[in-house]
C-alpha positions as CSV (number, residue, x, y, z in Angstrom):
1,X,135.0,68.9,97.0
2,X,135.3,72.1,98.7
3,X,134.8,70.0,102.1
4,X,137.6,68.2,102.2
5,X,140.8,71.0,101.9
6,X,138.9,72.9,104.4
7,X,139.7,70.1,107.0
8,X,143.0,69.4,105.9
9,X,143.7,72.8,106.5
10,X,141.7,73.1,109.9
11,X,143.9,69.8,110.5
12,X,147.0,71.4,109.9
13,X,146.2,74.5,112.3
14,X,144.8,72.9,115.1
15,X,148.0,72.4,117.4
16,X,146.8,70.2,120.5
17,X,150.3,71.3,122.2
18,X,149.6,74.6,121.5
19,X,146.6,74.8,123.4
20,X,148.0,72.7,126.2
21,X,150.4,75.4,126.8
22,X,147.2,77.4,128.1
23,X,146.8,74.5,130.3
24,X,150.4,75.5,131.6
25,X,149.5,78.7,132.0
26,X,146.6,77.8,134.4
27,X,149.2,75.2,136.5
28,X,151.6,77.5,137.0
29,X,149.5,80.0,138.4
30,X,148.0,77.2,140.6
31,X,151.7,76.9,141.8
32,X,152.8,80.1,142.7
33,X,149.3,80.9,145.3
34,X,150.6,77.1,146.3
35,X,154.0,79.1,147.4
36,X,151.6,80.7,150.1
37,X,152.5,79.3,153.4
38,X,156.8,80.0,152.4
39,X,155.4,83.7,151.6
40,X,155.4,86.3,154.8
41,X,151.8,87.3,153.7
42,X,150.6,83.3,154.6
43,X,152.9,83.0,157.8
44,X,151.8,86.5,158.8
45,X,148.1,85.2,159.4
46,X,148.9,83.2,162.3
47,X,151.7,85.2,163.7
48,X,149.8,86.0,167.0
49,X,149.3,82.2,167.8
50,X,152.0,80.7,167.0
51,X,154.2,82.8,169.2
52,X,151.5,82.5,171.7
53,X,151.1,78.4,171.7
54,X,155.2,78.5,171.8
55,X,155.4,81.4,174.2
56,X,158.4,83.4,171.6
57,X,158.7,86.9,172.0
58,X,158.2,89.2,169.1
59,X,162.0,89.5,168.6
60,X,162.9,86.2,168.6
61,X,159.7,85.0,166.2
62,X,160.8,87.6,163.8
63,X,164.9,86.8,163.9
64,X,164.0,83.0,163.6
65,X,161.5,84.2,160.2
66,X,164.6,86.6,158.7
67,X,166.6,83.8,159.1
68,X,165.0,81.3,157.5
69,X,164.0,83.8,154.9
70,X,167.6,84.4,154.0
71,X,168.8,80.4,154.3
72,X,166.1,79.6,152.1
73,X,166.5,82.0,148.9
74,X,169.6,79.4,148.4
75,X,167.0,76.9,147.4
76,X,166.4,78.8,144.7
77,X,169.7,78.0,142.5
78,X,169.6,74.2,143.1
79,X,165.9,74.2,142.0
80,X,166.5,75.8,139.0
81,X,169.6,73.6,138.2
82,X,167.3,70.7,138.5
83,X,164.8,71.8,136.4
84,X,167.0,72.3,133.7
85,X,168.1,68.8,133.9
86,X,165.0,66.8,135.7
87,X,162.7,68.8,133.6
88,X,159.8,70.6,135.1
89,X,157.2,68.3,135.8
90,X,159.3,65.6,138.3
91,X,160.7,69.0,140.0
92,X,157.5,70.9,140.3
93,X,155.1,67.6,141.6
94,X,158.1,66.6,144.1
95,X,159.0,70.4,145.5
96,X,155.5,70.8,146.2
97,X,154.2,67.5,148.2
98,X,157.8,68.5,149.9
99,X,156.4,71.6,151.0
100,X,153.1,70.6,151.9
101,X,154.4,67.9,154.1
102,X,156.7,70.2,155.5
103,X,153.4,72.1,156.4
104,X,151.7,69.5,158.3
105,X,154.8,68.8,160.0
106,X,154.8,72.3,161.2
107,X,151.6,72.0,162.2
108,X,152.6,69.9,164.9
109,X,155.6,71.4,166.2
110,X,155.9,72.3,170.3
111,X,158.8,73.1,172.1
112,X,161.5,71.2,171.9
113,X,165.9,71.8,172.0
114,X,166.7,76.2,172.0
115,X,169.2,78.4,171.3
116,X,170.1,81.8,173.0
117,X,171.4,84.5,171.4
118,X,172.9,87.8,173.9
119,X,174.5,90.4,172.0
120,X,175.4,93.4,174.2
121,X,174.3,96.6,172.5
122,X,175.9,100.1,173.0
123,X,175.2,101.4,176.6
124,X,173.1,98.7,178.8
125,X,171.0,97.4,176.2
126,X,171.4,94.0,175.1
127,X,169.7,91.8,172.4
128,X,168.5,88.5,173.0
129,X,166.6,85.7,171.2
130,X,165.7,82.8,171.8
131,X,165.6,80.3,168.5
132,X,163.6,77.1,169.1
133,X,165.5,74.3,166.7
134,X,163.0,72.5,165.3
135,X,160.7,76.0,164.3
136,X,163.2,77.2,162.7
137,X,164.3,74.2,160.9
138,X,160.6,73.8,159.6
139,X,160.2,77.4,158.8
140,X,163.1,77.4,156.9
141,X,162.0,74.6,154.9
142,X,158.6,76.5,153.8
143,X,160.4,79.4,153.1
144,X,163.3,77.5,150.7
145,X,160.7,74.9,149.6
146,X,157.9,77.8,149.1
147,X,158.8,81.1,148.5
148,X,162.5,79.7,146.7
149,X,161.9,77.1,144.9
150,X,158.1,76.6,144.0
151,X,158.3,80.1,142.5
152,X,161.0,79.2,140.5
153,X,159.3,76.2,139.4
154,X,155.9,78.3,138.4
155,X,157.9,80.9,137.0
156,X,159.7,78.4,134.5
157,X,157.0,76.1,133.7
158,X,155.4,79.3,132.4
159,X,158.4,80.7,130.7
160,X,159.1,77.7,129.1
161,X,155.6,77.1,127.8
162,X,154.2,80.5,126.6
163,X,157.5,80.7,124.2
164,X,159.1,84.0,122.8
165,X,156.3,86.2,123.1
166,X,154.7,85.9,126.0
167,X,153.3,89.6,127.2
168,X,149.9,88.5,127.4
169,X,149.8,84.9,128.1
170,X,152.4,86.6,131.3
171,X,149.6,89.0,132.4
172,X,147.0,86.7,132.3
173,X,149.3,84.1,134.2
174,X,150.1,87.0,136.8
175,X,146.3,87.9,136.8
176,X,145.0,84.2,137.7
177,X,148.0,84.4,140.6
178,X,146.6,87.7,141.9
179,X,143.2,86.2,142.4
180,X,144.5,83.1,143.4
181,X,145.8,84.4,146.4
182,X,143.2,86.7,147.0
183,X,140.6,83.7,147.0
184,X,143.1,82.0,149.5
185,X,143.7,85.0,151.6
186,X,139.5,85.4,151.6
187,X,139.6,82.0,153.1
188,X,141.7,81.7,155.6
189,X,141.0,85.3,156.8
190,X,137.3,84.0,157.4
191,X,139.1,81.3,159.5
192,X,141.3,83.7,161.4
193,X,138.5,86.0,162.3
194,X,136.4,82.6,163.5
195,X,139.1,81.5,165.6
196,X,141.7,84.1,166.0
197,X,143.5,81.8,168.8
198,X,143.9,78.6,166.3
199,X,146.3,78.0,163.9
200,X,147.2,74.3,163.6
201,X,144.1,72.6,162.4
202,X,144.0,75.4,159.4
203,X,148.1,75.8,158.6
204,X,148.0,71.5,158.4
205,X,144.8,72.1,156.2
206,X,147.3,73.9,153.7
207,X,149.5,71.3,153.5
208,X,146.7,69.1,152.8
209,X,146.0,71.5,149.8
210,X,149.6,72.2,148.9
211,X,150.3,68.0,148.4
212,X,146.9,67.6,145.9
213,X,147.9,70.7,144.3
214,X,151.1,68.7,143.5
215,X,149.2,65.7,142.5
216,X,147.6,67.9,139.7
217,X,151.0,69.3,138.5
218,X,152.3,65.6,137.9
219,X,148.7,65.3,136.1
220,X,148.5,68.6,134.1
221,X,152.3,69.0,133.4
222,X,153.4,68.0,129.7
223,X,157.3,68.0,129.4
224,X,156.6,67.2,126.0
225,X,154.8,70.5,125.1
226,X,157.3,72.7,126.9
227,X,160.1,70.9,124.6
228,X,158.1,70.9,121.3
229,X,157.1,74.2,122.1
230,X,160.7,76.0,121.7
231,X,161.1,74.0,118.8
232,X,157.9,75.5,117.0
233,X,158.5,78.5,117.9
234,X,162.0,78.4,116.1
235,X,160.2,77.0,113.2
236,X,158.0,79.6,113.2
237,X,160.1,82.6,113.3
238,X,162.8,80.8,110.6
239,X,165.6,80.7,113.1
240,X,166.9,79.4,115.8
241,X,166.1,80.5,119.3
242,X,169.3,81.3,121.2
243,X,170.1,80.9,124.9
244,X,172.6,82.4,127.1
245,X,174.1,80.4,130.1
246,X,173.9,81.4,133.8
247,X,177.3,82.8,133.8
248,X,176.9,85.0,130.6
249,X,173.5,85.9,131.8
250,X,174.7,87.1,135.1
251,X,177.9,89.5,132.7
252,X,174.8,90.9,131.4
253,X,173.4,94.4,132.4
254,X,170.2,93.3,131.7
255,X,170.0,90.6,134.6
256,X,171.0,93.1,137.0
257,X,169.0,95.7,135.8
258,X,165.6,93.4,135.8
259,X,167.0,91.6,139.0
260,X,167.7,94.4,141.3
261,X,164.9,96.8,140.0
262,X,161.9,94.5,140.7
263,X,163.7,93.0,143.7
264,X,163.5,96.7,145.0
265,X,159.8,97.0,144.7
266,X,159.6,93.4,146.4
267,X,162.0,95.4,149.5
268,X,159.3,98.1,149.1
269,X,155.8,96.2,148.9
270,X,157.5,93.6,152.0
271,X,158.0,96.7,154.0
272,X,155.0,99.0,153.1
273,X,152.6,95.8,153.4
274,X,153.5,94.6,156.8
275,X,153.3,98.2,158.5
276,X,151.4,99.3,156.4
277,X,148.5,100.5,158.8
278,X,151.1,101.9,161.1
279,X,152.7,103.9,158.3
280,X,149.3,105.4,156.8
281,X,149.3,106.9,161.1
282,X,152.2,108.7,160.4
283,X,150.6,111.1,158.2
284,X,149.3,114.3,159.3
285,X,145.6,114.3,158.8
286,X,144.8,116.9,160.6
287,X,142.7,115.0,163.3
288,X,143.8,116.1,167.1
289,X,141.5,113.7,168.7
290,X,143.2,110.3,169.1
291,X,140.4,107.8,168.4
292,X,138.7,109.3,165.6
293,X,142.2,109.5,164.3
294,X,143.0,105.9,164.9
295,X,139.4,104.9,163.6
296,X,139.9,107.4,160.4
297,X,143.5,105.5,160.1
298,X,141.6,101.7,160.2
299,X,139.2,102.8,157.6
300,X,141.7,104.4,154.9
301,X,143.6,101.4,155.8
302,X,140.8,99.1,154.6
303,X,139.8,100.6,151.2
304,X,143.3,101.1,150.5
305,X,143.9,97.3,150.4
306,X,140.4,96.9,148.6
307,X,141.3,99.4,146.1
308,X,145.0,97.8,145.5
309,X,143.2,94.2,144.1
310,X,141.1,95.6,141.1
311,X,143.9,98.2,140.3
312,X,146.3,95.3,140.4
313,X,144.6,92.7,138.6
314,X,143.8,95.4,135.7
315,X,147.2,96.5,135.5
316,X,148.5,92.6,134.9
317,X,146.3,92.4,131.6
318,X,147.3,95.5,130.1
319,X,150.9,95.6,131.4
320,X,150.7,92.1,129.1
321,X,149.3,93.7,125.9
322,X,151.6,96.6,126.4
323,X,154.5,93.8,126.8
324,X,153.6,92.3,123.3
325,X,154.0,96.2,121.8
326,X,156.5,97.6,124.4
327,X,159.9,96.7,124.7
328,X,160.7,95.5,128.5
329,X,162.5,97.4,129.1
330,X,161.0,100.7,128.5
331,X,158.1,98.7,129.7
332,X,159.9,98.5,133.5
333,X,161.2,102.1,133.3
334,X,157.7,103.2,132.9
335,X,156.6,101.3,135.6
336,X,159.5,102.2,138.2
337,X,158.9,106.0,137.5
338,X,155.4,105.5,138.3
339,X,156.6,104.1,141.8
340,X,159.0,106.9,142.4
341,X,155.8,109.3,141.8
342,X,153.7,107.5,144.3
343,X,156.8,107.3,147.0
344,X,157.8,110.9,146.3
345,X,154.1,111.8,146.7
346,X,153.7,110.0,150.0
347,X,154.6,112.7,152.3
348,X,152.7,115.2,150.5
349,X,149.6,113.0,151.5
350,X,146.9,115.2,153.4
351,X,143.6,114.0,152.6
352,X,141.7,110.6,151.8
353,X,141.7,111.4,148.4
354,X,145.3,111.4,147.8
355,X,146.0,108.3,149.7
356,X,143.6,106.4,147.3
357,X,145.5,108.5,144.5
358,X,148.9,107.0,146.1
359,X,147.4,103.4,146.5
360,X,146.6,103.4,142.5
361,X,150.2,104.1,141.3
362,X,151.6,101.8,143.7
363,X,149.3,98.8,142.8
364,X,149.3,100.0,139.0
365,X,153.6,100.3,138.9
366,X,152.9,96.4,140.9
367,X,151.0,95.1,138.6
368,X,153.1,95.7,135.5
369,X,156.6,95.0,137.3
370,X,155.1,92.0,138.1
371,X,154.4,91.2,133.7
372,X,157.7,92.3,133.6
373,X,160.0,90.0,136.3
374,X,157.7,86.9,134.0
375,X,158.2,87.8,131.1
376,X,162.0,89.2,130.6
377,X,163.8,86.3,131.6
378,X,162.7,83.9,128.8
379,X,162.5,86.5,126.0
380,X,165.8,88.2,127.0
381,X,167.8,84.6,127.8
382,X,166.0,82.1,126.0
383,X,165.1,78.8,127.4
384,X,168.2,75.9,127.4
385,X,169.0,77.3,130.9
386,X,165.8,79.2,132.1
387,X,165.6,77.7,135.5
388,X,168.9,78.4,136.8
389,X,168.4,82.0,135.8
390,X,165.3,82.3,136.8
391,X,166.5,81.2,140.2
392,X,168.9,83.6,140.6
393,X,166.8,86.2,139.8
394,X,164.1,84.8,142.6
395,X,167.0,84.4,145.3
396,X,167.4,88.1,144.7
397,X,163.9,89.0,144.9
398,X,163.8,86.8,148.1
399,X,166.8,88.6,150.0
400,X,165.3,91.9,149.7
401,X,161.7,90.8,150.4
402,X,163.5,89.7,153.5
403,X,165.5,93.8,154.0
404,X,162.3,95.8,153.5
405,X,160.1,94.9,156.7
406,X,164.0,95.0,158.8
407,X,164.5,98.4,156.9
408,X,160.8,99.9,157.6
409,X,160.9,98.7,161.1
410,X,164.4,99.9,162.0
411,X,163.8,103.8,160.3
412,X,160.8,103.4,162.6
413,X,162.2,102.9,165.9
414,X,165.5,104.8,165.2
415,X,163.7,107.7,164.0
416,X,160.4,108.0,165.0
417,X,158.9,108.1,161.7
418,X,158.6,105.8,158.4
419,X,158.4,108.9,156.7
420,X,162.2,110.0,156.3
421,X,162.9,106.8,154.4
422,X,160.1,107.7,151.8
423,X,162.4,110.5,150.0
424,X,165.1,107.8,149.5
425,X,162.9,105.1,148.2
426,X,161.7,107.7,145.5
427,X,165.1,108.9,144.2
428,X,166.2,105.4,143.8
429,X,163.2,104.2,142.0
430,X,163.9,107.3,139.9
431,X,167.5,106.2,139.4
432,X,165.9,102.3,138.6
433,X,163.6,103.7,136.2
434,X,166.6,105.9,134.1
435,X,168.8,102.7,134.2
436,X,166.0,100.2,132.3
437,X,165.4,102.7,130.2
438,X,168.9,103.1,129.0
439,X,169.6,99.3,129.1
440,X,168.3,96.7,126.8
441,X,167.8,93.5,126.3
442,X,170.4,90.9,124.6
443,X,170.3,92.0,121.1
444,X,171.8,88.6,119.7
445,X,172.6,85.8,122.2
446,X,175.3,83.5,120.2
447,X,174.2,79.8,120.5
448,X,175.1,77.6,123.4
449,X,175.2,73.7,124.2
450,X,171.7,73.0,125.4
451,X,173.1,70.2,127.8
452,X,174.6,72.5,130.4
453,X,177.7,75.2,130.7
């Protein structure tokens, strides 16, 4: 007797779509460390021989890769447009055989048609690049294809599934991506140090991975549950769940406030990240003798980066549980202040210690920006038009991921140092951190037609 309401009940509670929407989680982090070879970090690894194998001078590599980098954030709106229309599983299995294809295609590439670019500078100087066509074509396809618009896709198909309160499913998403990529980068760093003069066998190997990775999201991906999911939730909380459209989004302080604050630490991590051993020379460590300084340099370099992956990857879990207590944006404001302490601390930096000190705030601040750029966009504009936003937001992101390494570099050669910028970066963290405090999210969006503006 007793038997049989207990299973009813467990019946009742057990929600297969529910469940799946951990499955979604899991995908979705699968696609963003797929976004690897459009990201600078991916490219970066093979740098040296691709220039080498198609004989392009620093310059002219790194004005063909800024670019692309710029060209492609447009992907980002188009993506998201689709999504919202397609729905997420056609646009997330096709975006990413695209890319991987567009990989292996790349992996093949040798000279071909050219462009030069002279610009006379002030005095005698003049700048000149030379852009091989088909390179940059292809690059720009990785980058709009990878970095644009398979983010986008991961950052919806999570936003969509995880529903209107998603702090921790958001850190542990952002968790699984951290060690996503640092399992990739483990990989393929093994590979580069093997054969630091190779690059094509291994970048058409990522394609390879990038097109089954695809095959699994057509697999995995439920539009079903993302759709049944809003409506539950709604059911659940007793109303309905509102959603602002891309054009009343973007009136919205809160876009802009979410946007331009995380795409800042992007400008930031882009520009500490690729210098970042050059930048940690600067310092005055109080070592005359040039090799032990440059060997003291190599070693802080290397625990620094060590010590940034736990710090991270801790700081994704419990910026989500503070995300399901917190609201964002206090949640954002206490993570930009942290990064204004660690950049304002930076030139202050004498010993060991305090670099390792530095290299916590920065990866801790990360971590929970990070929770944050997932999570606001569903809870603060609900989900009928969650792609496009969310692609404007990434082509943000993407612009000034592109600035930082032009801004690091060029503080560099025009003044010597990285270290002047440093003050700058700080105050306008500070002034970052002050404005999410002060803004909020929308209290009330007013209903909107689900079927477009």
């Amino acid at each position: 007797m007793v038997s049989e309401p207990i299973a009813a009940r467990a019946a009742r509670t057990i929600d297969p779509s529910a469940a799946w929407r951990w499955v979604h989680v899991g995908v979705a982090a699968m696609a963003m460390v797929a976004t690897l070879p459009g990201r600078t970090h991916g490219l970066g690894l093979f740098t040296e021989p691709i220039r080498a194998s198609l004989g392009l001078s620093k310059e002219s590599y790194g004005f063909t890769n800024t670019c692309a980098t710029l060209l492609g954030a447009l992907f980002c709106l188009p993506c998201g447009w689709l999504m919202d229309r397609l729905g997420t599983r056609v646009v997330l299995t096709v975006v990413a055989v695209a890319l991987g294809s567009v990989v292996i295609a790349m992996s093949q590439v040798s000279g071909g048609s050219s462009w030069t670019l002279n610009v006379a500078l002030p005095g005698d100087g003049v700048f000149s690049v030379v852009i091989l066509v088909n390179l940059f074509i292809l690059i720009l396809l990785t980058r709009g294809l990878g970095q644009s618009a398979l983010s986008v896709a991961s950052l919806s198909l999570v936003g969509r599934s995880v529903g209107q309160k998603p702090g921790l499913a958001m850190g542990i998403y952002a968790c699984l991506t951290s060690m996503g990529f640092i399992g990739a980068f483990a990989v393929l760093r093994a590979f580069v140090l093997a054969h630091p003069n190779e690059w094509r066998s291994p970048w058409a190997g990522i394609g390879v991975g990038v097109i089954v990775a695809g095959v699994f999201f057509a697999l995995l991906v439920r539009d079903g549950v993302l759709a049944t999911g809003a409506a539950r939730d709604s059911d659940a909380s007793g109303s309905d769940e509102t959603s602002l459209t891309l054009g009343r989004a973007l009136c919205h302080p809160c876009f802009w406030t979410f946007g331009l604050a995380i795409s800042f630490y992007g400008m930031v991590l882009a520009g500490t990240s690729l210098f970042n051993e050059t930048i940690l020379g600067d310092l005055p460590f109080g070592i005359d003798d040039i090799d032990a300084r440059k060997e003291f340099v190599k070693r802080v370099f290397a625990n620094v980066t060590l010590l940034g992956i736990p710090v991270g990857l801790a700081s994704n879990l419990v910026g989500g549980w503070l995300a399901t207590r917190w609201s964002l944006n206090r949640l954002l404001a206490l993570a930009m202040g942290v990064l204004a302490v660690a950049l304002s601390m930076f030139l202050l930096l004498r010993t060991e210690a305090l670099v390792y000190v530095y290299a916590i705030l920065l990866a801790a601040a990360g971590g929970v920006i990070a929770v944050c750029f997932y999570t606001v966009w569903r809870r603060g504009f609900g989900p009928a038009h969650l792609g496009k936003i969310q692609g404007a937001a990434q082509m943000l992101t993407v612009i000034f991921s592109a600035i930082g390494p032009l801004l690091f570099g060029s503080v560099s050669d025009r003044l010597g140092s990285y270290l002047p910028l440093f003050p700058y970066l700080a105050g306008a963290s500070f002034c970052l951190a002050i404005t999410a405090w002060l803004a909020g999210l929308p209290k009330k969006p007013s209903p909107v037609a689900m079927n477009g503006e």
